[in-house]
Phi, psi and omega in degrees: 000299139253209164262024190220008182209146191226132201232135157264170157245146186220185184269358186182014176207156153248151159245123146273124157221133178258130179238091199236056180074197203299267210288353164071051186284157182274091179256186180292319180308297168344307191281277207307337147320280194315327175289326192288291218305311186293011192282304174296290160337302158320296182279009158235040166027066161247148169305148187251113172249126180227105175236174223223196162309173174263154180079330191220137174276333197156123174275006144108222214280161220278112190282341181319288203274302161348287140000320185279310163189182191296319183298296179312319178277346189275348161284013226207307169262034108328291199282334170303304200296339171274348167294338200260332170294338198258006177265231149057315187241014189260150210319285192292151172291115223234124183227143193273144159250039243289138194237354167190249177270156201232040187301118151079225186266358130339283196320313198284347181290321183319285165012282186293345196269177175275314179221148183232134179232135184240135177290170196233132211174173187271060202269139163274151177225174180126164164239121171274016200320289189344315201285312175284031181069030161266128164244112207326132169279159183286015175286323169285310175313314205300299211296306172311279191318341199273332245227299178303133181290129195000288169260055211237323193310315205281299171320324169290331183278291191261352148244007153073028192274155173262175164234145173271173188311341220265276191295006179284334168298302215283306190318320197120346174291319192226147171249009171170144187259181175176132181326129149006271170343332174219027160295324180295295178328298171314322178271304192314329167324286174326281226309300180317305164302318183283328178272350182279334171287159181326080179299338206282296183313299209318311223264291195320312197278345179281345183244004123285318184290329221244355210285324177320309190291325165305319195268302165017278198266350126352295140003258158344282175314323163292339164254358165312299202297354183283325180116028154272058178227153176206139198248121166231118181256000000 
């Protein structure tokens, strides 16, 4: 798609992988690679598989730009958080393969997906906003909540706790772990299994079941995008 998101094709799957340097940071480029790819997808109706580097699915958005003034990060997380809405409502099914760490808006990709797999390992999982001085947007919050096991939200959210892969299940980020080694195999599976279903029923029943949460963080994104987001370093 570019040079930071790389899309197969398959007989009945895709993989989008993302590669943006060590930590598999989320820049604009990124996402619009990750929108193209799912773009393609869509119109040749394939299930979708999105994994990262070995050790890390992302370490979440880009600090360059975060960094750069308020205005670069509240477009930046903006555009993310309408990536995580439009993963959430998208017709085919999306299985995250997660291959290590899982950071920040790493964690929200878990978050947006349908099944999420984790490789098994010494990974941190999580949203650090708190810990670097973000104080979470509501986009995120929506998205954690929609998402997250109850009681798990308020530590993950407003304490910033990480998790390994194990407890990152019970949290709600992953719905199964599986050696380094068959993490790829294992989604092609899922993948496989996923395409036998009904898609026209799948896309119908997911934007019912999901609608509250969908107009929600819909919302959400709209008064983030008003300039309610805040960084205090």
């Amino acid at each position: 798609m570019n040079d930071f998101v790389e899309y197969k094709s398959e007989e009945n799957y895709a993989i989008i992988t993302i590669n943006n340097g060590k930590v598999n940071a989320i820049s604009h480029e990124v996402i619009d690679g990750i929108n193209q790819a799912l773009d393609t997808a869509e119109k040749d109706k394939k299930v979708v598989i999105i994994t990262g580097q070995p050790g890390i699915l992302s370490g979440g958005y880009d600090l360059k730009v975060m960094t750069k003034s308020m205005d670069d990060a509240l477009k930046l997380t903006t555009k993310g958080s309408k990536l995580s809405l439009r993963m959430l409502s998208f017709p085919m099914p999306i299985i995250m393969a997660c291959p290590g760490h899982a950071v920040a808006k790493g964690a929200f990709l878990l978050l947006s997906s349908d099944y999420r797999l984790g490789a098994e390992g010494d990974f941190k999982i999580g949203l650090n906003e708190v810990i670097i001085g973000m104080t979470m947007h509501y986009a995120g919050i929506e998205i954690a909540k929609g998402r997250l096991a109850p009681v798990y939200l308020e530590r993950s959210v407003n304490n910033a706790e990480m998790y390994n892969p194990t407890d990152a299940v019970t949290a709600g980020f992953l719905d199964k772990t599986v050696p380094a080694a068959h993490l790829l195999p294992t989604a092609i599976k899922i993948a496989e299994m996923f395409s036998k279903l009904n898609l026209k029923a799948h896309a119908a029943t997911k934007l019912k079941l999901r609608k509250p949460y969908l107009e929600s963080l819909a919302k959400a994104i709209d008064l983030d995008a008003s300039g309610a987001i805040s960084i205090n370093n």
